[in-house]
C-alpha positions in Angstrom: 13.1 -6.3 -18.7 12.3 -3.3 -20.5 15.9 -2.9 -21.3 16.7 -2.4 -17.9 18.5 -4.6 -15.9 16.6 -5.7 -12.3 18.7 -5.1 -9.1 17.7 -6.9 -6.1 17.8 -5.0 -3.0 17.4 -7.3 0.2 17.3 -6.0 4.1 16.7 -8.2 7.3 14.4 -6.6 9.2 14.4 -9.1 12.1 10.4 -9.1 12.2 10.6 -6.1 13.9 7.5 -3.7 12.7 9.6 -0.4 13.2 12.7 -2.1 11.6 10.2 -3.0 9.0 8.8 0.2 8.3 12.4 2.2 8.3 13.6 -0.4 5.8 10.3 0.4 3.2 11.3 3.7 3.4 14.6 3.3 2.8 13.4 1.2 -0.4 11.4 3.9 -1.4 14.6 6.9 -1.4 16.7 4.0 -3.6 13.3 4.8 -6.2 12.6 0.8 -6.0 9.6 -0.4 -8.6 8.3 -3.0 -6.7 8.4 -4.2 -3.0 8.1 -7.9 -1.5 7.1 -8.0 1.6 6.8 -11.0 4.2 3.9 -13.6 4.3 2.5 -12.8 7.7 0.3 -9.8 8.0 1.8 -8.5 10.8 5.0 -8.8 10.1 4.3 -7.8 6.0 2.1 -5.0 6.2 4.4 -2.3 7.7 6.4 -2.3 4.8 3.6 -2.5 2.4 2.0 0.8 3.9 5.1 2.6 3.0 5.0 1.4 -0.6 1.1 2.1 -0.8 1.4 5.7 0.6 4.6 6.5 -1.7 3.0 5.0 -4.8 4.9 1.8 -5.1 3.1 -2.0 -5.6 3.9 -4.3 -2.5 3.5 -7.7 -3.2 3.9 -10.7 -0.5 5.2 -14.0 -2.1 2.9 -15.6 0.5 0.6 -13.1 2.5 -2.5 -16.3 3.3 -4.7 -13.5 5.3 -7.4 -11.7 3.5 -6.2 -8.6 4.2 -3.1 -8.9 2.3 -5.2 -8.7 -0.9 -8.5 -7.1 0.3 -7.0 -3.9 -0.4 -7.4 -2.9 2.9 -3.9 -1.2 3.0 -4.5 0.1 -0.5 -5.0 -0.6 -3.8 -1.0 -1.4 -4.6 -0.7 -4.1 -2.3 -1.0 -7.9 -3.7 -0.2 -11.3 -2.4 0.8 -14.6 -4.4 -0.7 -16.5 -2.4 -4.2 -18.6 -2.2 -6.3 -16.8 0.6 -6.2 -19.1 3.9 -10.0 -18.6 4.2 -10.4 -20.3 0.5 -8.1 -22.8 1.3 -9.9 -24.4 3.4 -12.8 -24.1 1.0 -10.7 -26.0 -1.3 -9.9 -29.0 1.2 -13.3 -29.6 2.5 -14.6 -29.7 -1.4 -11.7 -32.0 -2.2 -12.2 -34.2 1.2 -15.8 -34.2 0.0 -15.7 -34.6 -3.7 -13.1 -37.1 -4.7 -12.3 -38.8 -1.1 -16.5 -39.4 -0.4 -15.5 -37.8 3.4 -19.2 -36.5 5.0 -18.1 -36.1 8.5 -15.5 -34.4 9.7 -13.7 -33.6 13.3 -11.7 -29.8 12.8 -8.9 -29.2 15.8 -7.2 -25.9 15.5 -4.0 -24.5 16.9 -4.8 -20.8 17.5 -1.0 -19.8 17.0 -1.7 -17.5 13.9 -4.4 -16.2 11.9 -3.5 -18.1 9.1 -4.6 -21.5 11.4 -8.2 -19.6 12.3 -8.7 -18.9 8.9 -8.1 -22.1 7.3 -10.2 -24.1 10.0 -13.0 -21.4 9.0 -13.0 -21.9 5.9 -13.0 -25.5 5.9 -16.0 -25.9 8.3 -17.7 -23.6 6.4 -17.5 -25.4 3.3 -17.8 -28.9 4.7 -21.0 -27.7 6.0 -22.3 -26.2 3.1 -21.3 -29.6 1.2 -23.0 -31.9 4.3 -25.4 -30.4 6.7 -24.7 -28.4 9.5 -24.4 -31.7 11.7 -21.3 -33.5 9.3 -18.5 -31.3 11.4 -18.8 -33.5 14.6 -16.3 -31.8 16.6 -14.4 -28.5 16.6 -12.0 -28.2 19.1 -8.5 -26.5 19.7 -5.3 -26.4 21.5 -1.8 -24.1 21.5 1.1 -24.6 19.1 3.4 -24.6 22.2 0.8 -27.3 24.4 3.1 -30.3 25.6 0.1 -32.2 25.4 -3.5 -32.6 23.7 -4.6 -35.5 25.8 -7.8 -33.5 26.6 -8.8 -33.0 23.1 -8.0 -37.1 22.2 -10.6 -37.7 25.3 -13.1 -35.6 23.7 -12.7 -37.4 20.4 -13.0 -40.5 22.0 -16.0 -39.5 23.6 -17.7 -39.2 20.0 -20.7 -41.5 19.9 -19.6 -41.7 15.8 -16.3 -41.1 14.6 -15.6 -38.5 12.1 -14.2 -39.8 9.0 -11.4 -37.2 8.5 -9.6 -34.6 11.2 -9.1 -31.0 9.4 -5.7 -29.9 11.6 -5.1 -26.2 10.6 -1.7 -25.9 12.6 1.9 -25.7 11.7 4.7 -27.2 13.1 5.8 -28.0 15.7 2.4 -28.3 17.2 1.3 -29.7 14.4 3.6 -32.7 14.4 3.0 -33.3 18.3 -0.7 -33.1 17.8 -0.3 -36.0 15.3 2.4 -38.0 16.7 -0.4 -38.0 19.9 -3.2 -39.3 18.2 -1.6 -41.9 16.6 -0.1 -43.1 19.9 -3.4 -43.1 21.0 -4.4 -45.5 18.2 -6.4 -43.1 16.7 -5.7 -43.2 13.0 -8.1 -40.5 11.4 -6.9 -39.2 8.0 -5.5 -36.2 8.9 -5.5 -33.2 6.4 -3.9 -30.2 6.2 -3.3 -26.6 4.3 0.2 -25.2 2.9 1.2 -25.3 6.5 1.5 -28.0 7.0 4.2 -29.3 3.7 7.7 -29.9 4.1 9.3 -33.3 5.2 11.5 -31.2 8.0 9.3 -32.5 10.7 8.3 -36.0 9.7 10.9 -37.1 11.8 8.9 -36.5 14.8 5.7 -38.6 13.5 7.3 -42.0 13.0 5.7 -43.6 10.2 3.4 -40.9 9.2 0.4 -41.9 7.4 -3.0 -41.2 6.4 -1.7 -37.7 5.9 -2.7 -34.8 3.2 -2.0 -31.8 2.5 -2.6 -29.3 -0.5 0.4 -26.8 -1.9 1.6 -24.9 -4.7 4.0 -27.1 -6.5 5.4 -30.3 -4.8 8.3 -29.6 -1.7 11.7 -31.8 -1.5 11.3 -35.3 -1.8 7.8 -35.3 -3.7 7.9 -36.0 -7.6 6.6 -32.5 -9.1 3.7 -32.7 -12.0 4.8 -29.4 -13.9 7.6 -29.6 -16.0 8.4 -25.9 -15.7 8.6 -26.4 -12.0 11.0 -29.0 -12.3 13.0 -27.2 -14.1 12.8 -24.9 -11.9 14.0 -27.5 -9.0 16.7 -28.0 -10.9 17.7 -24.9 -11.5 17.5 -24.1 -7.4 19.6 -27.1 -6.7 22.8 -26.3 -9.1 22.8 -23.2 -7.4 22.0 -24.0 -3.6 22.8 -27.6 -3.7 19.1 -28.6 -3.1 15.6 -28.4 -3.8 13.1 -26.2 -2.2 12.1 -27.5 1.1 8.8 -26.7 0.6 6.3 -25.9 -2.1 5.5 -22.2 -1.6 9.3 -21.8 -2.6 7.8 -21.3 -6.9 5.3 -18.3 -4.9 8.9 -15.9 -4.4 9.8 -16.6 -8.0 6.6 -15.8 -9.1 6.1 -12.5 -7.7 8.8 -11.1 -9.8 7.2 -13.2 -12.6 3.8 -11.8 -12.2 5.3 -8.3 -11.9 7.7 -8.5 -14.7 4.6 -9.8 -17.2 2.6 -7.0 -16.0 5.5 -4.5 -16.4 6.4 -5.9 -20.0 2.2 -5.6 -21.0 2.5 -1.9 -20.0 5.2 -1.1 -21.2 6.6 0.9 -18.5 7.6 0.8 -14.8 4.6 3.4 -13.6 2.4 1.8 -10.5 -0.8 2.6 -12.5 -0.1 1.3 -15.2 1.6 -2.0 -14.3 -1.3 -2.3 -11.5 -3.8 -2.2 -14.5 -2.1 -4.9 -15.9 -1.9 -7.2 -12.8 -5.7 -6.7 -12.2 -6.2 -8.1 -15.9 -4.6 -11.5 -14.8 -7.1 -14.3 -15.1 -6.5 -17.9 -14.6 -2.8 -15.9 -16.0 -0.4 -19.4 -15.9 2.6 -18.3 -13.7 4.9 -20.9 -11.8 2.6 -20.6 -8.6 -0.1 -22.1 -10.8 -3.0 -20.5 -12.1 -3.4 -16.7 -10.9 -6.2 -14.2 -10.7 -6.8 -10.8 -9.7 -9.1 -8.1 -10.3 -10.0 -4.7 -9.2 -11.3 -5.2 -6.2 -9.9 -8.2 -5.0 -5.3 -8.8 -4.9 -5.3 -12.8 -3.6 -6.5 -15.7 -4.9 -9.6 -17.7 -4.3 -10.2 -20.5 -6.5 -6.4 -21.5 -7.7 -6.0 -25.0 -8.3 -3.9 -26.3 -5.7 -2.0 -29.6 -5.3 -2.8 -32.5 -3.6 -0.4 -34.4 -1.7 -0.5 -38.1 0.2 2.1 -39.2 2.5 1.5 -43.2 3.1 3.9 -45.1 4.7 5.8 -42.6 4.9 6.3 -41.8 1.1 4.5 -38.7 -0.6 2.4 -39.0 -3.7 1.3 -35.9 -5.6 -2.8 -36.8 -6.5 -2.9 -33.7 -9.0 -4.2 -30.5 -8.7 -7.8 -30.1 -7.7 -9.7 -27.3 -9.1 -12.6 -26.3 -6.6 -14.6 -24.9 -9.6 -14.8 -27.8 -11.4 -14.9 -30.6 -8.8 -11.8 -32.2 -10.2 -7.9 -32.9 -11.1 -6.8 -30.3 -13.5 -4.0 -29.9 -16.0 -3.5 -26.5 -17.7 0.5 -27.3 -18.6 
């Protein structure tokens, strides 16, 4: 890149915000270019205050929460992913739009921020899209709760059953919350944001069905639309002897991607300059799909994200919906 060969520097910081703040600054006396940092906030944004105060970019492969592109730690910290908040926008449009779903029943595990903000954002939009009376339940429960036999008698207790349950959760609350209801004979679609992909914890739902959920590129096990992300695939299993267990794997490599583009457009390393360049992607076609940002905003909001069924226990990519346009999109 540039004529200069890219050395990646990696350090376990155990989660551990001091351990994570030392390491940044570590990065920053080896003169690094670019930082990633983690997905969650918490854990991420440490380390990306070091970078923004030494005049580095920080850039989380994954960061869902707002304030990982908000600029609220500064204007050199980014995030590959799509906003949490927006997801949820995108699944109540698509629940709406192509699955004719007008009521809806949204349980949240309040584990992480990333749950909060997805439920938010899809009752938000499911509203806006079918009155204020078409979400006919919200309720919630803990990640670590044995049971949710309280929250199944309060959806029985509907007078009309929703047509679809929003569960913005990850495992392995998510999977028990599921494996419940459906012992309960309650067999609501059930839908779900990048949190809930990978096929690790189907194992736990026997026979799971009636389940969707939206992601970047397709995980293990699901046939992948993009032909640059399955060569990709197969590019991860020669060298670790499998595929990526879940589709946010494409957002790592696309960090470096985004950065590299941005580098090779300024023609130089400098944080202004390659910054500039970031902030000039629109709809920019990068392996974690279509990628925007601008000035004032480092995430993404309206990135076409795909679709996935799981029926019978077998996946089945529907495409990738596009909330702007109401529809499947290609762009490969």
């Amino acid at each position: 890149m540039l004529g200069k060969r890219v050395r990646l520097v990696h350090i376990d910081t155990k989660t551990d915000a001091a351990q994570t703040a030392r390491a940044a600054q570590d990065l920053v006396k080896q003169g690094v270019k670019m930082m990633l940092t983690a997905c969650d906030f918490d854990t991420g944004a440490p380390a990306a205050l070091v970078a923004q105060q030494a005049g580095v970019l920080a850039i989380s492969s994954c960061g869902g929460d707002m304030k990982s592109g908000d600029l609220t730690i500064g204007n050199n910290v980014f995030t590959m992913a799509t906003d949490a908040e927006a997801s949820g926008r995108i699944l109540a449009d698509w629940a709406t739009n192509k699955m004719g779903w007008k009521t809806a029943y949204a349980l949240l595990d309040t584990f992480i921020e990333y749950n909060k903000s997805v439920c938010r954002g899809f009752v938000g939009r499911f509203r806006e899209l079918n009155g204020d009376d078409s979400v006919l339940l919200e309720d919630t429960f803990k990640n670590a709760d044995v049971s949710v036999a309280t929250q199944i008698s309060r959806y029985n207790g509907l007078a009309e059953k929703p047509q679809v349950m929003a569960l913005c959760s990850v495992p392995p609350g998510l999977a028990s919350a599921i494996r419940q209801f459906r012992s309960a004979g309650i067999d609501i679609p059930v839908l779900m944001g990048t949190g809930g992909d990978g096929s690790a914890w189907h194992s736990a739902v026997p026979g799971l069905s009636n389940y969707y959920y939206m992601n970047y590129s397709a995980d293990a096990g699901v046939e992948e639309p993009r032909p640059e992300v399955r060569t990709f695939n197969e590019k991860f299993e020669a060298q670790f002897g499998e595929r990526p267990d879940s589709g946010m794997g494409v957002t790592g490599y696309s960090v470096v991607e985004a950065w590299a583009r941005a580098a090779e457009r300024a023609g130089n390393f400098d944080t202004e300059n390659v910054r500039a360049e970031l902030e000039k992607f629109t709809d920019e076609p990068l392996l974690a799909g279509l990628t925007t940002f601008t000035p004032q905003l480092h995430t993404n909001l309206n990135r076409p994200m795909l679709m996935i069924e799981i029926k019978d226990t077998k996946p089945n990519p529907l495409g990738f919906y596009d909330i702007r346009e109401g529809e499947y999109v290609e762009w490969w």
